[in-house]
N, C-alpha and C positions, 0 to 999 in steps of 0.2 A: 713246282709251279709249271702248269702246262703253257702253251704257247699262248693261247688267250687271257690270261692272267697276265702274261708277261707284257703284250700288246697292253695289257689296260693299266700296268705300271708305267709304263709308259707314253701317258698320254699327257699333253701339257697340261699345268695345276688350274689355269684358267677355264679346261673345260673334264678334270677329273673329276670333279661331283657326278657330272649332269652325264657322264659317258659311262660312272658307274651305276647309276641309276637305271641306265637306257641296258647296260650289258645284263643286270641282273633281274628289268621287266622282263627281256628277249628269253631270259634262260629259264625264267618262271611261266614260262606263256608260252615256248614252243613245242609242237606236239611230240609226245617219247617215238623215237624213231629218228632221228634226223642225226648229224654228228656235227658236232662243237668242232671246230678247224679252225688256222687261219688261213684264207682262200685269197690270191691275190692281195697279200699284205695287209687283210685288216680280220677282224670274226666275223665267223660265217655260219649258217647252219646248212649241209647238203645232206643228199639220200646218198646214203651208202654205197657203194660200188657192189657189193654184195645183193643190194636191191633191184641196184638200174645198173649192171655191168656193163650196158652202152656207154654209157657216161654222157657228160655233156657234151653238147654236139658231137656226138659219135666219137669221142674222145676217153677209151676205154680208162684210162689214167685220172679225168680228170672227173672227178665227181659233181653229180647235178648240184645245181645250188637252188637254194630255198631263200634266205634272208643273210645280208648280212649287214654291219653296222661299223662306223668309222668315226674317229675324231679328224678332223681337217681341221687348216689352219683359222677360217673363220665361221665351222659350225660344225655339229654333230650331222651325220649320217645314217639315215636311214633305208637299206636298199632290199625291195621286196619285191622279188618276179612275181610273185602273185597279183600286186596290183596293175601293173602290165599286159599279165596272160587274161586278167578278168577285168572289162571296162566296171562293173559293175561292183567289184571290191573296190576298186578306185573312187567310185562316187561316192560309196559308201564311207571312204575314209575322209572323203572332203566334206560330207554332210556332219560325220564326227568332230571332227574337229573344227567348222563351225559353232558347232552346238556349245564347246568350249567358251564360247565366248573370245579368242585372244583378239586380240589388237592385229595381229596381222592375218594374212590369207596363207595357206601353205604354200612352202616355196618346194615345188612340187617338179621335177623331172618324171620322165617313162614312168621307171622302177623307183626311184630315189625321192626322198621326203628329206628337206637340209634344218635342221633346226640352230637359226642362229642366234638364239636365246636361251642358256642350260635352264634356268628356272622357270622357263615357258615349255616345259617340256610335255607333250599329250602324252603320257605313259600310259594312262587307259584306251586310249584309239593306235597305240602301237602296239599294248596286249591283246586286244579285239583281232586286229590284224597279224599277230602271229599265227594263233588258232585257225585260221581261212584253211587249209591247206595239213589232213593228216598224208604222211608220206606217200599213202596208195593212191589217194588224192591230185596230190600234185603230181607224179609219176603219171598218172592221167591224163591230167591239166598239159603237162609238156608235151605230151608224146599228141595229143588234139592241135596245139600249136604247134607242130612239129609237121603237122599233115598225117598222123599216123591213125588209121581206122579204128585200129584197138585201143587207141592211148595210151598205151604202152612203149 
């Protein structure tokens, strides 16, 4: 059992449905290239150290991160620098998930999308938004936000 299995055995019974739902859209939907990790105590997907040996913030050790995803105590976790680095992914994911139809508005941080409803879960506007971002992509996207000319 790799470490992210283990994370997701371990997630309270009241939000294990909905968090494996959410782990096994993410790992259906994120583009080949990235590595499955737990980053800061939850899963995560970043670009390899072998890709971006800078690492994140110039932190050769610590690999760029891409998306990651968490059970808390009163919702699921969504956390994707992508919608962050692009206002425009961003809108795109609130016009998605309008379109839903639910009952509420996203409860929406920076990076972070909290869902405190497992059975209200947008798993096609969280697939949609895996795919934003292949590795050379977002290596890109960072190193732009970063102030770098190359994007790199």
């Amino acid at each position: 059992m790799n470490e992210v299995d283990r994370y997701a055995a371990g997630v309270e019974e009241a939000w294990r449905a909905g968090f494996d739902a959410l782990l096994a859209c993410v790992r259906g939907n994120v583009p080949e290239g990235y590595e499955e990790r737990v980053l800061w105590g939850m899963p995560a997907w970043t670009v390899p150290l072998s890709r971006y040996p800078e690492g994140y913030l110039g932190d050769p050790k610590m690999p760029l991160p891409y998306l990651s995803i968490a059970a808390q105590k009163r919702h699921l976790a969504f956390y994707h620098l992508g919608l962050y680095a692009r206002e425009e992914a961003r809108e795109a994911f609130i016009r998605d998930w309008a379109a839903k139809g639910y009952r509420r508005k996203p409860d929406l941080g920076k990076s972070c999308a909290r869902f405190m409803n497992p059975d209200e879960l947008p798993l096609d506007v969280v697939a949609r938004s895996c795919g934003l971002f292949s590795v050379e992509e977002w290596v890109k996207e960072y190193g732009r936000s970063r102030g770098r000319r190359d994007g790199g």
